[in-house]
VODREN-8422 format. One record per residue (C-alpha): residue in three letters; x, y, z. Coordinates in nm, 2 decimals. Layout:
<pafis>
residu_xx_yy_zz
ALA_X_Y_Z
...
</pafis>
This chain:
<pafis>
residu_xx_yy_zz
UNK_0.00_0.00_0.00
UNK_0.12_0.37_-0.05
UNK_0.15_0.57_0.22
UNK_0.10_0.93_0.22
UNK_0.27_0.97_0.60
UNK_0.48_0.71_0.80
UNK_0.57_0.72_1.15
UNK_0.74_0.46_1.40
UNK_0.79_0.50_1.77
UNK_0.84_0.91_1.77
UNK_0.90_1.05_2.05
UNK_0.93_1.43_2.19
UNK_1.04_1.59_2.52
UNK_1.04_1.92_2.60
UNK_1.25_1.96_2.96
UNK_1.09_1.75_3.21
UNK_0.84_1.65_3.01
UNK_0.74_1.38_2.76
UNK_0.50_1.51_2.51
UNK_0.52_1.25_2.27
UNK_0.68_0.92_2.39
UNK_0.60_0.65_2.10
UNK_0.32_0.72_1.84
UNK_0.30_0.50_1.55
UNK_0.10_0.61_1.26
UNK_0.03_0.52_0.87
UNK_-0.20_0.71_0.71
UNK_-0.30_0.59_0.31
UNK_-0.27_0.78_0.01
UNK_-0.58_0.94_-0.06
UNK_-0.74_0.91_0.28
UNK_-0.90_1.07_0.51
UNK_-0.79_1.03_0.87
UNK_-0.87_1.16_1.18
UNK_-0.58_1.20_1.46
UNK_-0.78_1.19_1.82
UNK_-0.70_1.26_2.21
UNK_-0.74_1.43_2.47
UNK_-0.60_1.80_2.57
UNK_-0.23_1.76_2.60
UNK_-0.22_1.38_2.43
UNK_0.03_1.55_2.22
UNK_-0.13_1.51_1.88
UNK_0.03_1.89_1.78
UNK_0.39_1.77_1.83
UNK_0.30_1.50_1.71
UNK_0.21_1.68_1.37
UNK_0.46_1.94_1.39
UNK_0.72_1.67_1.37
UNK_0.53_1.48_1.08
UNK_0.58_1.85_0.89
UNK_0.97_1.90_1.00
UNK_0.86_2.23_1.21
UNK_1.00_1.96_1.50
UNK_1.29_1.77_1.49
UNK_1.22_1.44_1.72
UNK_1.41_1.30_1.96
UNK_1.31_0.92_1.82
UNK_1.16_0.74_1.56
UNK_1.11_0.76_1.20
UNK_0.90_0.93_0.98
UNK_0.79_0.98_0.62
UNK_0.57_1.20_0.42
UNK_0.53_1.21_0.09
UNK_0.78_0.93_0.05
UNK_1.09_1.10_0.19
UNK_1.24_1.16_0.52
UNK_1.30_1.51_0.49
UNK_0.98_1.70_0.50
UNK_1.04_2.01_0.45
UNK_1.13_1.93_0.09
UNK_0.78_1.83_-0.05
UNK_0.65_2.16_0.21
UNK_0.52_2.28_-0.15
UNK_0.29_1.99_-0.19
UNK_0.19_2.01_0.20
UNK_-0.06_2.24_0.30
UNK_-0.05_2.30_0.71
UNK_-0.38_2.45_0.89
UNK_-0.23_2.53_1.28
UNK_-0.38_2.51_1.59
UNK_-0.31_2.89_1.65
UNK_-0.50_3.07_1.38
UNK_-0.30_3.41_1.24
UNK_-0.34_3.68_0.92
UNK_-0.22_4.00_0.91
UNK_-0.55_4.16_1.02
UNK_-0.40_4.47_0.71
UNK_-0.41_4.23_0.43
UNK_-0.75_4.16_0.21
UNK_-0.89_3.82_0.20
UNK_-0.73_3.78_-0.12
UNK_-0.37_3.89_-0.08
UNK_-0.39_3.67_0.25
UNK_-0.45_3.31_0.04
UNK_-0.16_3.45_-0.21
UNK_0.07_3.54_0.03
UNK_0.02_3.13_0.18
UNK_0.04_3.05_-0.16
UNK_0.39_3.26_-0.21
UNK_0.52_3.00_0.09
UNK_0.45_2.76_-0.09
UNK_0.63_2.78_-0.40
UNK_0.35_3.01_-0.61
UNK_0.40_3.32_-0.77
UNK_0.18_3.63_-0.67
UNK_-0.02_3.66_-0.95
UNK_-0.12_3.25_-0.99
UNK_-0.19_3.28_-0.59
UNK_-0.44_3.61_-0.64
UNK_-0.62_3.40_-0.93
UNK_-0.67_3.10_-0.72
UNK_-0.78_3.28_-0.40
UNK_-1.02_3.44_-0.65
UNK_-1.11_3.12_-0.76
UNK_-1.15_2.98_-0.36
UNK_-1.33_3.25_-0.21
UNK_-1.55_3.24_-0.53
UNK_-1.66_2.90_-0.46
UNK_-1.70_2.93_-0.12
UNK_-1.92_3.23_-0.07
UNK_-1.72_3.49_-0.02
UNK_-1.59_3.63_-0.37
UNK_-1.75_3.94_-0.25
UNK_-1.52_3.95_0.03
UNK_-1.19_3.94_-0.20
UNK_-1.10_4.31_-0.14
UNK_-1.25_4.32_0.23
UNK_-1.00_4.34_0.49
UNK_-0.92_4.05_0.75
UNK_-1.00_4.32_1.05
UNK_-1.31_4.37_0.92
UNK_-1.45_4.01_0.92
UNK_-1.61_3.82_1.21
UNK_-1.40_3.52_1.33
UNK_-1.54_3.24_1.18
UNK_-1.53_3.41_0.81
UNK_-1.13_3.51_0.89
UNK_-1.09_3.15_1.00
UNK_-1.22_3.03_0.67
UNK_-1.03_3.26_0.43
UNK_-0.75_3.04_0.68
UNK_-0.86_2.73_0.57
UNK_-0.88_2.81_0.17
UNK_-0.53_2.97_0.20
UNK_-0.46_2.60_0.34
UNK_-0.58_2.44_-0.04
UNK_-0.44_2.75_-0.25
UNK_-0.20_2.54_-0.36
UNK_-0.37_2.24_-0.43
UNK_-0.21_1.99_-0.19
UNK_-0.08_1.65_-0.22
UNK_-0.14_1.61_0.20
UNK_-0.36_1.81_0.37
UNK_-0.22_1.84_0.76
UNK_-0.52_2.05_0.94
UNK_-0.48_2.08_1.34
UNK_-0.84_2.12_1.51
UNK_-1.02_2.30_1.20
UNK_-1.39_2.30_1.32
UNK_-1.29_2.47_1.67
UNK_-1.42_2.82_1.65
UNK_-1.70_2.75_1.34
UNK_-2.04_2.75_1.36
UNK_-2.25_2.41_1.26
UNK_-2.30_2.58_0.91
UNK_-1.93_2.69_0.84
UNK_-1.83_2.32_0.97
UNK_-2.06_2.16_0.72
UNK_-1.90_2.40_0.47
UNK_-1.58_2.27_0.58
UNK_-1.69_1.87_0.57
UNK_-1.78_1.96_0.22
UNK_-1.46_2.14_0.14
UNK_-1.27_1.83_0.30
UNK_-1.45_1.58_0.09
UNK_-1.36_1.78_-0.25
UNK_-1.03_1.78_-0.17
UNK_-0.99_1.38_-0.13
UNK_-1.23_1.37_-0.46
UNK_-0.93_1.54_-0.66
UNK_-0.69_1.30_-0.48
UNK_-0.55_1.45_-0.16
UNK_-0.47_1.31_0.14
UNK_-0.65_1.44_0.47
UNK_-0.50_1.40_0.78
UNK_-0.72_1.65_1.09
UNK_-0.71_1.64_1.47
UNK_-1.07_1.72_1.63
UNK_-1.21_1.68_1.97
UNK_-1.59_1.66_1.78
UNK_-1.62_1.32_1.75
UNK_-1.95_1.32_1.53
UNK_-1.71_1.44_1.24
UNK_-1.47_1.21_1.27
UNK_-1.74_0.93_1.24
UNK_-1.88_1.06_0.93
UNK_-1.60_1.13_0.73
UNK_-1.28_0.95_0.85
UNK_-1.17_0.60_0.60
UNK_-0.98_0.54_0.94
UNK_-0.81_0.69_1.28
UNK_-0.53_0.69_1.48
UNK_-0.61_0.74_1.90
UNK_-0.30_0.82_2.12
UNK_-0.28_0.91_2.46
UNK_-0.05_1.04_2.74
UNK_0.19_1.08_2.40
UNK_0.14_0.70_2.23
UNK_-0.09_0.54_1.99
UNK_-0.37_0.34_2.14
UNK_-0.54_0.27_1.86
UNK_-0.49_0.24_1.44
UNK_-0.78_0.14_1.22
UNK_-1.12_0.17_1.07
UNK_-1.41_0.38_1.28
UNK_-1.60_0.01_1.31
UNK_-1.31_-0.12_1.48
UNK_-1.31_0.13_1.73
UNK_-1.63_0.09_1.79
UNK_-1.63_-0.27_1.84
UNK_-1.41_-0.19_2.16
UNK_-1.77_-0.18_2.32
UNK_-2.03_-0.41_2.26
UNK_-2.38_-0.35_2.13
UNK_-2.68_-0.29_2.37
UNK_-3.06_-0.39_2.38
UNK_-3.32_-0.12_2.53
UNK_-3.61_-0.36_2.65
UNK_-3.95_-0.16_2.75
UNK_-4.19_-0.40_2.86
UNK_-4.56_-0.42_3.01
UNK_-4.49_-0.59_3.31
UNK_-4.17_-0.64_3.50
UNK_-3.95_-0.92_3.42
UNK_-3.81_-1.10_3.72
UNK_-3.66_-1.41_3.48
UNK_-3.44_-1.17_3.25
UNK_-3.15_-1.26_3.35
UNK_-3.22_-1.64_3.32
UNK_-3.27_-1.56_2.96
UNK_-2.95_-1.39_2.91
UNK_-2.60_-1.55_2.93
UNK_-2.48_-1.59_3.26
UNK_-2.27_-1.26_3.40
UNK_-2.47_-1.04_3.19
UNK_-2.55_-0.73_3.32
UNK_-2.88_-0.60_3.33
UNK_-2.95_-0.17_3.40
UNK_-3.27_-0.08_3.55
UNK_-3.37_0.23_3.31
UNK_-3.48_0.56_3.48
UNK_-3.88_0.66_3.40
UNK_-4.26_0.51_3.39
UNK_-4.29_0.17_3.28
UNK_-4.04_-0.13_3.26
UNK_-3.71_-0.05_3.08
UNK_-3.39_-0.23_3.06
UNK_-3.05_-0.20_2.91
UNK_-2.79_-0.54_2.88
UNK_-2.54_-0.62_2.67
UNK_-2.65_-0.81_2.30
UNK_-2.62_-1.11_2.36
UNK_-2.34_-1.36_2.12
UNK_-2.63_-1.51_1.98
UNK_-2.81_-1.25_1.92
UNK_-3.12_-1.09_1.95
UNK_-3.39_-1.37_1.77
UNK_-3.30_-1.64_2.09
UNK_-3.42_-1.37_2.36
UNK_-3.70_-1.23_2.12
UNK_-3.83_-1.60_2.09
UNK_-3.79_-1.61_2.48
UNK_-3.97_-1.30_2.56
UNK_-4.30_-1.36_2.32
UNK_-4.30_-1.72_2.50
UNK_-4.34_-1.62_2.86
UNK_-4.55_-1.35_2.73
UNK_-4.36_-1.07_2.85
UNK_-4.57_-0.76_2.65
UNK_-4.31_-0.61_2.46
UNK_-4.38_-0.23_2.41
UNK_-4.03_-0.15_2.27
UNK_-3.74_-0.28_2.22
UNK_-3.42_-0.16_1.99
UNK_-2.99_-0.23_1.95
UNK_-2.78_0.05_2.06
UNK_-2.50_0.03_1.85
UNK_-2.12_0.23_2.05
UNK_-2.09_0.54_1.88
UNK_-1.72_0.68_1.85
UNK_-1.74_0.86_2.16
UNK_-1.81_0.59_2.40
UNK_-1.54_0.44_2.20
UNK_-1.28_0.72_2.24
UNK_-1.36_0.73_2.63
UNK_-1.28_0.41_2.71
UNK_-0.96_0.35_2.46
UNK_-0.81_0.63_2.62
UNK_-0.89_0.52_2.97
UNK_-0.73_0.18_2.90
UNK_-0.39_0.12_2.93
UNK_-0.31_-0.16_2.68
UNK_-0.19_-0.07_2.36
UNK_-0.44_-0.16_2.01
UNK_-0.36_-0.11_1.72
UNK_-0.54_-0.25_1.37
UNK_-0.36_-0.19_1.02
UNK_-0.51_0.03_0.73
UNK_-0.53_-0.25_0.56
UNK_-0.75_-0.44_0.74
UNK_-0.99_-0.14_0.81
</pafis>
């Protein structure tokens, strides 16, 4: 498979402390991965060394097929944690100037922040001043100087922090057209919900090491499924029709409710079981682990997981 970034066992300390002290990662070409954990994990460092503004103190790395990174910065386009324009510059002189970073020259960075801000709403805005927008619409003239020049590996460190639910659907979309024309996506969040709907796989590290590599069903199959069981009556002989250690919850409310672990054979035994004794079933549905219960407890458990991309 072709990797768009490699990384083995890096590792980062900064005095007495250990920000990064092994995180493994492989990210495929043309994917879209989310990078997850907790304040102070160290997934900036983490991408800072990736990009070559960090030097590690161990481990390997490789983006874009080379172990220097700062020579294929031209193909890389970098969206910080800490947000920063020149609050003088207009909206489109901002994305140029990015652009002239990156290899462009003025005038082909001025006709594709033209062309950005165009497609995104705010052509109007070319000439406008960044002082004079609000912060989300400064944050996305940001995030269109980080495509201005049309990236092999997109490297963007918590983009929907700051935006409103419109501007991040803007953004999802914006994300999504740049994996269509065959970039690579790698973004740190702490919204979990996006990581589930857009992310081919994801990387979890914590306390500075990779917990977890692999597909978002994998994660999620940390946890098991649940049953929600409303019934008429109550139901003294549950747990004799569930596997033996199961745990039953006692839901909150009017009525009968329960919550226990889906059973390995199923639903269709205890379904069978229930209309036999006659319990009145009123309601009863499979709540599937979303990302976030999965997040919480990789990060709270100490052993080490880890799934290849190819196998997600």
């Amino acid at each position: 498979m072709n990797y768009a970034i490699e990384a083995e066992n890096l590792s980062k300390r900064f005095g007495d402390k250990q920000a990064v002290a092994g995180v493994d990662l492989r990210v495929p070409a043309g994917a879209i991965y989310g990078f997850l954990g907790q304040n102070g994990a160290g997934k900036t460092t983490t991408l800072r060394m990736l990009l070559g503004i960090l030097e590690p103190d161990g481990g390997h790395r490789r983006l874009l097929g080379t172990d220097r990174p700062l020579s294929v910065a031209a193909r890389v386009g970098y969206l910080p944690e800490e947000r920063g324009l020149y609050p003088a510059m207009t909206a489109r002189e901002a994305i140029a100037y990015v652009g002239a970073l990156r290899g462009m020259s003025l005038a082909e960075g001025r006709t594709r922040a033209d062309e950005l801000l165009a497609a995104n709403g705010l052509g109007g805005e070319a000439t406008a001043r960044i002082r004079t927008f609000s912060k989300g619409m400064a944050q996305k003239v940001q995030l269109l100087a980080t495509f201005v020049n049309r990236p092999d590996l997109i490297v963007l460190d918590e983009p929907f922090s700051g935006l409103d639910p419109v501007n991040q659907q803007d953004l999802e979309a914006m994300i999504h057209a740049e994996r269509a024309r065959g970039a690579t996506i790698l973004f740190s969040t702490h919204v979990m919900a996006h990581a589930e709907r857009m992310c081919d796989g994801l990387v979890i590290i914590a306390h500075g090491r990779t917990r977890f590599s692999g597909s978002v069903g994998a994660a999620r199959a940390h946890l098991p499924s649940r049953v929600v069981l409303v019934t008429d009556r109550p139901l003294s002989n549950l747990h004799a029709m569930l596997p033996p250690g199961s745990t039953v919850d006692i839901l909150p409310g009017p009525g009968n409710a329960y919550r226990f672990p889906l059973p390995p054979g199923g639903i269709e035994p205890l379904l069978a079981c229930l209309i036999e004794t006659g319990s009145g079933i009123r309601d009863m549905h499979i709540e599937r682990p979303t990302l976030h219960d999965a997040f919480v407890t990789i990060v709270g458990d100490g052993a080490l997981r880890a799934e290849t991309p190819e196998a997600a």
